[in-house]
N, C-alpha and C positions, 0 to 999 in steps of 0.2 A: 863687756855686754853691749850689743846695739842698743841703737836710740828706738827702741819698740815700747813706745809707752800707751798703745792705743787704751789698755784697761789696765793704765796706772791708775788706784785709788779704790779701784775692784778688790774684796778681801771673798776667798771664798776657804769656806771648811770641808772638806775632804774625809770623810770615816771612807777610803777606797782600800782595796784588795786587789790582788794579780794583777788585772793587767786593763778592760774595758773601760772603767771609771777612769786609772790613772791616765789612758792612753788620751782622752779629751781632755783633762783638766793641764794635761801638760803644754796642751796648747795655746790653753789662757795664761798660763805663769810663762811661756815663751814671749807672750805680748802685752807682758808686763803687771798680771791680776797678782796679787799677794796670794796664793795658793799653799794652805795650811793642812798636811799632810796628819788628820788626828790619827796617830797609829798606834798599837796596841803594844806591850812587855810580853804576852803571851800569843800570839800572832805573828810568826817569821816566816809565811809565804811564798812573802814578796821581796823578803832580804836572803834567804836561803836558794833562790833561783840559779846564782851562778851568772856566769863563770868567773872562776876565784884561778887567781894565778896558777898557773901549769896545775891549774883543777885538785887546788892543796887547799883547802881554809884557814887562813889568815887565825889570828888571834883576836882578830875582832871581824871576823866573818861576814856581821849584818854588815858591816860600813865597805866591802867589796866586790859585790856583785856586779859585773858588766851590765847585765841585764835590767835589775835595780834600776843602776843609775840611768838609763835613757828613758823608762817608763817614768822615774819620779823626777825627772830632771828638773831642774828653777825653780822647786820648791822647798817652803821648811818643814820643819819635824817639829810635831809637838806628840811628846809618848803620854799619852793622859787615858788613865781609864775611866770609860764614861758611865760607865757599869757601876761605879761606886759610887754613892751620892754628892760626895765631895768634886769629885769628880762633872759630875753628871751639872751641880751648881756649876761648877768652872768654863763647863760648856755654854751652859745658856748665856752666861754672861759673856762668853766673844759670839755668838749669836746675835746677840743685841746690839754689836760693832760690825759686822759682817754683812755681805749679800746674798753667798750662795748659802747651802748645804747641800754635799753632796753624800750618796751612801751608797753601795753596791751590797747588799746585805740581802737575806728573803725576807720575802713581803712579811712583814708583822714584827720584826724586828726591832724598828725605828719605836713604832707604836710602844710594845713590853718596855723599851728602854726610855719612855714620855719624851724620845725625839723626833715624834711625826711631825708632818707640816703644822697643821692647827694647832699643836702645843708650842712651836717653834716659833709662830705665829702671833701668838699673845702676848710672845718677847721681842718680836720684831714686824712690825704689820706687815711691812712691807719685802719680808724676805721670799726668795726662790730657793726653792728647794726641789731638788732634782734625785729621783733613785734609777738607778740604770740595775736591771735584773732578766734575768734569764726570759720569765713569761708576761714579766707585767704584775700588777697586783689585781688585778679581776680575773676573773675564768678559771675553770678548772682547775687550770696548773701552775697556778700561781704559786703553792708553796714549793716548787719543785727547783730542785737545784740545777746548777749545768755551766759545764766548759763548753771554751768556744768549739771545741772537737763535736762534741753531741748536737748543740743549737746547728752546726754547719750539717749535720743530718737530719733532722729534725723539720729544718726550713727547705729542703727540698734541695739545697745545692752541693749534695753527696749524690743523688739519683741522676744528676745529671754528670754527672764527671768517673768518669771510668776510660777504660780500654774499650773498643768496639766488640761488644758480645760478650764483653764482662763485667763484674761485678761493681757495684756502687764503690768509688773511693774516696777519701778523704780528698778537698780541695785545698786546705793549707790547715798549716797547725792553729793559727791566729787570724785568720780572716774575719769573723767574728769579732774579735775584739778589735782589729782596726777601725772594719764599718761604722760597728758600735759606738766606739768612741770619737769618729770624728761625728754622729748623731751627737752625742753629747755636746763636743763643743757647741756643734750648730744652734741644739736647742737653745743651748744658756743664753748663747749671745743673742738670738731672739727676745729671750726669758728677759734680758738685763736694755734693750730695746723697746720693748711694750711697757717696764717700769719706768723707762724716763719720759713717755709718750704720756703714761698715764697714772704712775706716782703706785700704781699697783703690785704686789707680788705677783707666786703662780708658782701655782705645783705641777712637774711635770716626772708620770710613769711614763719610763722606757723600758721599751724589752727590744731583747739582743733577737729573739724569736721572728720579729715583725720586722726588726732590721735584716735580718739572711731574707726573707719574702719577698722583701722590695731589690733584691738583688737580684731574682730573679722573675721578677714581674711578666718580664714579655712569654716567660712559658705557660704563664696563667691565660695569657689572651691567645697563643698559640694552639692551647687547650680545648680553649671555647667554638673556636675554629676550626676544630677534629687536626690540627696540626702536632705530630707528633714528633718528640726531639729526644731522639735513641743519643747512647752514648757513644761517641764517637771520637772517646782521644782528643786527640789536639786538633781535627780533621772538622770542618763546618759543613751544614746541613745544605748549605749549594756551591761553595766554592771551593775549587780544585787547580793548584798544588794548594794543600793548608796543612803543614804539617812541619817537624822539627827533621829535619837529615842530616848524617853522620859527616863528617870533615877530618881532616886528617890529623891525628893524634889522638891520645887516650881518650874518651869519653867527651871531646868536641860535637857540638853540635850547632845546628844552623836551622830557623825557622823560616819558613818563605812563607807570604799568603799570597795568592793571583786572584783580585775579583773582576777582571773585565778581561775583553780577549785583547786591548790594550796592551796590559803588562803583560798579559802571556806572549806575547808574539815578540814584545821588549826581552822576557827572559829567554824565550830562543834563540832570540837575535847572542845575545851573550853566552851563551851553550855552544854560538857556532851552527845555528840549524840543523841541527842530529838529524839524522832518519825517522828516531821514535818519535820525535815532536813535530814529522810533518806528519804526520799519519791524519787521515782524515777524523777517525776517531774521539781526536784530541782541538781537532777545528769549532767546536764550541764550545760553550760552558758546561752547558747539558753535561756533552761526549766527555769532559774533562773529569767532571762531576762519577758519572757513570762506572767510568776506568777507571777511578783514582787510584786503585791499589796498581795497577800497571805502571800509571804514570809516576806513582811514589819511588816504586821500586828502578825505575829507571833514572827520575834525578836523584837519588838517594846515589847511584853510581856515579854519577857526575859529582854531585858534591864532594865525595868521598875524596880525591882527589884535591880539591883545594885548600890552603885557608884558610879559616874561619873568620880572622877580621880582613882578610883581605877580599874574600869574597861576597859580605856582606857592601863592604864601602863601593865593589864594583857594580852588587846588586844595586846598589842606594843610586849611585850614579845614571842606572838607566832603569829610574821610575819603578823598578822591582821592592816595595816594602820585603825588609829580611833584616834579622835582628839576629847577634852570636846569646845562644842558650847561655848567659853567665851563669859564672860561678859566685861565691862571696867573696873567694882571691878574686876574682878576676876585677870586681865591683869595686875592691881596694887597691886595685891595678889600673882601672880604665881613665884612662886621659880625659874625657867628656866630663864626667862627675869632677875631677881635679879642678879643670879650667872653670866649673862652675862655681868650685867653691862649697861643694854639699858635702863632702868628706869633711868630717872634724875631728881633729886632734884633742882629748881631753884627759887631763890629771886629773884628778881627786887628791884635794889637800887632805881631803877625812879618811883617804888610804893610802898613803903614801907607800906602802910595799907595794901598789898595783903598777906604780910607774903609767905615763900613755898609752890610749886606746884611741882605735880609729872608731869614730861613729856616724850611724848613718845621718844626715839633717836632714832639714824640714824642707818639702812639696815645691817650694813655691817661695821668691824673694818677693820682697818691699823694695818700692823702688820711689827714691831714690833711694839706695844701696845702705838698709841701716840693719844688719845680720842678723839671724835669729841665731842664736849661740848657745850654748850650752854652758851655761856660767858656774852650776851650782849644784851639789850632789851631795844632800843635808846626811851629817852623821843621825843614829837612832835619838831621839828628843834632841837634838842641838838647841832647837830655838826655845825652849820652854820655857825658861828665864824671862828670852825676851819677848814673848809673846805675851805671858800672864802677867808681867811688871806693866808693857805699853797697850795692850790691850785691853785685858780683864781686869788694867790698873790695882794689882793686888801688891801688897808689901813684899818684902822680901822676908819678914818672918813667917807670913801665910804661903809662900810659895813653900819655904822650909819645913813649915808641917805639913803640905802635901807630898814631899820626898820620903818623910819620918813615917806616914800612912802607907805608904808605896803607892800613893796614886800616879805620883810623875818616876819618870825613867828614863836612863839612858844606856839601856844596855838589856839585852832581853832575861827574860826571867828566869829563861834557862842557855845557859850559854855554852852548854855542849857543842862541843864542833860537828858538821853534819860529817858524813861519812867521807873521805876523798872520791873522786872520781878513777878512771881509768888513770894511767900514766899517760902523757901529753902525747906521748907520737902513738901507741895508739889508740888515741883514739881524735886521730888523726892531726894534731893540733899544727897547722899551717906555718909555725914559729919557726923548724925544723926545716924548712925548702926557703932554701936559697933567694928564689924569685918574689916571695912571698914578705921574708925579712925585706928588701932592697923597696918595694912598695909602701912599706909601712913607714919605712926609715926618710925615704923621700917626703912621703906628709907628715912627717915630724922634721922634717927639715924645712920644709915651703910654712909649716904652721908658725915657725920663729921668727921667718920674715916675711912680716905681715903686706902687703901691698893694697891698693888702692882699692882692685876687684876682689881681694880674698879675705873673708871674714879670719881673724888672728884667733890664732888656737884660744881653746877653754881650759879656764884654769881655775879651781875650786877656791872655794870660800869658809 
């Protein structure tokens, strides 16, 4: 683990789900918060997600999800139902030792269960407590549920992403809960800033609603303006070449954007001055703008023809912005991310049938050089022990009558295995291609010897 202790001594509680809560709080336990993962015996979500080896469920299924472990990563488990009064006691009482509370629940929940802020409040004056939910808890549609998939329609950033002349589409599966959750961190660290400024708590609603809105802000003022922003594919409302073109080989692609006639005359220069690209037509922005579907269709031949990373570096070389359309091979393959150091290798001691995975890391280093790592990928209750022994300071015979009740657990309530998935090749699993093994094999090989600029693989606790 790096030396990232910025909010060592931070304890925060967690009652989170799927994916928007977990996706912010994972960023306080990356930077060192004690981040207490209260999760449910009867709630497997977020441990049922996948992917389970060649898409087979283990014998202990909740503890091998790919997916799991990057959203709950560096944090512990405590399986405590809060729902029951013993329960519900056991809560308040690390409440009273803690800073956050976090919940991703509908509005009225917290409340029915006497875990809102003001009841939390009277246990800790000065705690934060933060609910991150789909609307918010005022207005209309406040009791209203929703995945990141609906909020990304709902907030206006489905109406704008489609094909030209076609139908609204989906702009990512999870976009939504990224935004979302990195709001969350923001807020708290604010939240955990005005507390030491001024010794005070602070309840803060979030909604995932008003986070997609602020994403797309500038169409709200474009609006106002009688400015209208049709769909347009990957294609921009004044600049032309903007668009992704075909390259040589299966489903390769290449994105160019041109905003000045600068780089346009840079990228003709590199074309070799065509005929099509003297054409006066294409001698301004406007003209560029105007033709683009002529102008597409003719670098789209040109591209065809190259390259794809060799074309891009030639691009990059004279001033042409142009990036290769990746893939997720390709992302476990690219040299850039390697030499950075943001691919990381991690085992899971709590699944040892998963063997290493490559995983994506964090945004952005600390410098000087102290890695945000992936240290830790808590089995279901691991910590409950040691959480209500140093915590909640209870005995070790009251932890025992809370196992004899079934309030604490470490293993879910029904431990039916989910159904298998497809068989690995197809449905398409990357293990099977040659080029694909020899990428992974290399970051598990560079992951074992650790160097000076390369954060040293993750390995479970």
């Amino acid at each position: 683990m790096g030396d990232n202790t910025v909010l060592q001594g931070i304890r925060v509680l967690s009652l989170e789900q799927v994916h928007v809560l977990p996706w912010g709080t994972a960023f306080l336990a990356d930077f060192g918060a004690e981040v207490i993962r209260v999760e449910s015996a009867t709630h497997m979500n977020d441990r049922l997600s996948g992917p389970f080896p060649d898409q087979v469920p283990g014998e202990e299924w909740w503890n091998e999800g790919g997916t799991f472990a990057y959203w709950a990563r560096n944090k512990k488990s405590l399986c405590l139902d809060v729902t029951h009064p013993q329960g519900k006691e056991v809560f308040l009482k690390l409440v009273a030792r803690s800073d956050i509370v976090t919940d991703n629940f509908r509005p009225g929940t917290m409340q029915r269960l006497g875990l809102d802020h003001d009841s939390l409040a009277r246990v800790k004056p000065d705690i934060i407590t933060l609910s991150c939910t789909a609307y918010g808890h005022t207005g209309p549609w406040r009791a209203y549920g929703a995945r990141a998939r609906t909020v990304d329609a709902v907030c206006g950033l489905s109406a704008l992403t489609g094909y030209e002349g076609g139908p609204a589409l989906r702009a990512s599966s999870n976009y939504m809960d990224h935004s979302g959750g990195l709001n969350v961190a923001y807020a708290l660290l604010l939240a955990l800033y005005q507390r030491r400024k001024t010794g005070t708590g602070m309840r803060l609603d979030l909604s995932m609603y008003e986070t997609g809105v602020s994403c797309i802000a500038p169409a709200l003022l474009e609006m106002q303006c009688g400015i209208t922003r049709p769909r347009l594919g990957t294609a921009h409302l004044w600049q032309a070449p903007h668009n992704v073109y075909p390259c040589q080989g299966a489903d390769r692609w290449i994105a160019i954007t041109v905003a000045s006639d600068e780089q346009w005359r840079a990228l003709c220069r590199v074309m070799g001055e065509p005929a099509w690209a003297m054409e006066t037509r294409f001698a301004t922005i406007q003209g560029r703008w105007q033709y683009r579907h002529d102008l597409d269709a003719h670098l789209g031949q040109w591209t065809a023809t190259r390259d794809v990373q060799a074309l891009m570096h030639l691009l990059q070389a004279h001033g042409v912005p142009a990036g290769i359309v990746h893939t997720a091979r390709g992302l476990v393959a690219d040299p850039h991310l390697r030499e950075r150091g943001y691919l990381e290798v991690f085992t899971n001691a709590n699944a040892s049938s998963v063997g290493p995975r490559v995983y994506a890391g964090r945004p952005f280093r600390t410098l000087p050089d102290a890695p945000l790592t992936l240290h830790l990928v808590s089995a279901l209750g691991q910590h409950n022990v040691e959480i209500l022994r140093d915590v909640a300071a209870l005995s070790e015979g009251e932890i025992q009558a809370l196992v004899e009740v079934g309030v604490l657990a470490t293993q879910p309530r029904d431990t039916t295995k989910p159904a298998p998935g497809a068989t690995a090749y197809q449905a398409g699993d990357l293990r099977g291609d040659p080029h694909y093994r020899a990428a992974v094999q290399a970051l598990v090989d560079a992951a074992r010897q650790p160097s000076d600029n390369r954060p040293p693989a993750g390995q479970g606790r």
